[in-house]
C-alpha positions as CSV (number, residue, x, y, z in Angstrom):
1,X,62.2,-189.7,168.9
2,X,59.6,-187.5,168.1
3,X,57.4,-185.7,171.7
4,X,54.2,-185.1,170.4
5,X,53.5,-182.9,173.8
6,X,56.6,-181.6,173.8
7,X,56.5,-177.4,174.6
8,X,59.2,-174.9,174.6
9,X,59.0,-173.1,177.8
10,X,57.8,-169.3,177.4
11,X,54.5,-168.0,176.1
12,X,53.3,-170.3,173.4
13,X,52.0,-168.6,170.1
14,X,49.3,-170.3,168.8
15,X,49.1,-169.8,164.8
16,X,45.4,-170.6,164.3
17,X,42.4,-168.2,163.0
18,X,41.1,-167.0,166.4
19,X,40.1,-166.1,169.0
20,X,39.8,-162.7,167.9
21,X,36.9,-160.2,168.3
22,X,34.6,-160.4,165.2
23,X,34.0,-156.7,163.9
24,X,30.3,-155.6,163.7
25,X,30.6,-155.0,159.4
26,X,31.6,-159.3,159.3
27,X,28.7,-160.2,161.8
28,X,25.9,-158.3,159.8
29,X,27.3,-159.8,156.6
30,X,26.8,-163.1,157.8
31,X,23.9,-163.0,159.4
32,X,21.9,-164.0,156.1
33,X,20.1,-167.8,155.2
34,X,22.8,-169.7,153.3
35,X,22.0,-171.0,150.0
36,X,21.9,-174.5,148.0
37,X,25.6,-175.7,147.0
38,X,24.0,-177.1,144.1
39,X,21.4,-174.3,143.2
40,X,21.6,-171.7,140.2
41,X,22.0,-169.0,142.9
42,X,25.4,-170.7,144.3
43,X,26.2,-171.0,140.1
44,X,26.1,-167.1,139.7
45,X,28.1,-166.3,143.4
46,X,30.9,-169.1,142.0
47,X,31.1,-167.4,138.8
48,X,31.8,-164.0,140.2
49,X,34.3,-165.1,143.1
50,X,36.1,-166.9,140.0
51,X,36.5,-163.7,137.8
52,X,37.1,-161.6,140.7
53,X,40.1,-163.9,141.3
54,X,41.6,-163.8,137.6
55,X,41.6,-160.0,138.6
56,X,43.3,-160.0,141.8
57,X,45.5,-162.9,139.9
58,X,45.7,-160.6,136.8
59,X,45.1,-163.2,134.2
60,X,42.8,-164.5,131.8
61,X,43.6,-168.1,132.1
62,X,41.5,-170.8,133.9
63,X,41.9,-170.4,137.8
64,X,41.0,-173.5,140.5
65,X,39.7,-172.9,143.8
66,X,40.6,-176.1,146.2
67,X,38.7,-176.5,149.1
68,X,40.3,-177.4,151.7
69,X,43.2,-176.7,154.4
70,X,46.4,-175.3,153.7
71,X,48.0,-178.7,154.5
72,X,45.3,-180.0,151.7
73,X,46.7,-177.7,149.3
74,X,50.3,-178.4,149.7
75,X,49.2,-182.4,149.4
76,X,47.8,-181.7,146.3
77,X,50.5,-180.3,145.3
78,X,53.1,-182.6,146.6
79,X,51.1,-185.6,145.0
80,X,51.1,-184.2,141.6
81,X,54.6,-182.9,141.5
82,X,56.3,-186.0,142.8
83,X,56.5,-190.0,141.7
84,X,56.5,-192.4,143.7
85,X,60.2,-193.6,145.1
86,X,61.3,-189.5,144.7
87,X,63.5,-188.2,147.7
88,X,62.5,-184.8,149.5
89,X,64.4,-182.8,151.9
90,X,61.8,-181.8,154.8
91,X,62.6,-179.0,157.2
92,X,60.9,-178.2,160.3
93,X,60.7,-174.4,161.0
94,X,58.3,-174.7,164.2
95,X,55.2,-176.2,165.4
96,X,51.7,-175.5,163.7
97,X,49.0,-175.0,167.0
């Protein structure tokens, strides 16, 4: 059975963003007003983040940005790769915070 507040003994390394000193360079840059989600302004900034990611991706196709977690990516994926009734081998490599 499964201990949900199970530890192993020995320092515990926690595997989540933070806390971590925020350089100066990261603070100015967000230190502005944030703009409308909706808005032409928000349009133009999407745009650009999407080209700049065909070039990191080198290619010339459509890309997709998915908002959300790691663990909401690899749902997505899992969701549109498998049918229902589909057996999957799971391993456990460690504990996630």
């Amino acid at each position: 059975m499964l201990e949900l507040d199970s530890h192993p003994s020995g320092r515990h390394f926690l595997q989540i963003p933070g806390p971590t000193n925020v350089p100066d360079r990261v603070l100015r840059a967000i230190d502005r007003p944030t703009i409308d989600h909706r808005g032409p302004e928000f349009a133009v900034l999407g745009k650009a983040v999407l080209a700049g990611v065909k070039r990191v991706f080198q290619t010339e196709r459509d890309v997709v940005i998915y908002p959300a977690s790691g663990t909401g990516a690899w749902e997505a994926a899992l969701v549109n790769t498998l049918s229902p009734g589909d057996r999957v081998l799971m391993a456990e490599t460690g504990q996630f915070a």
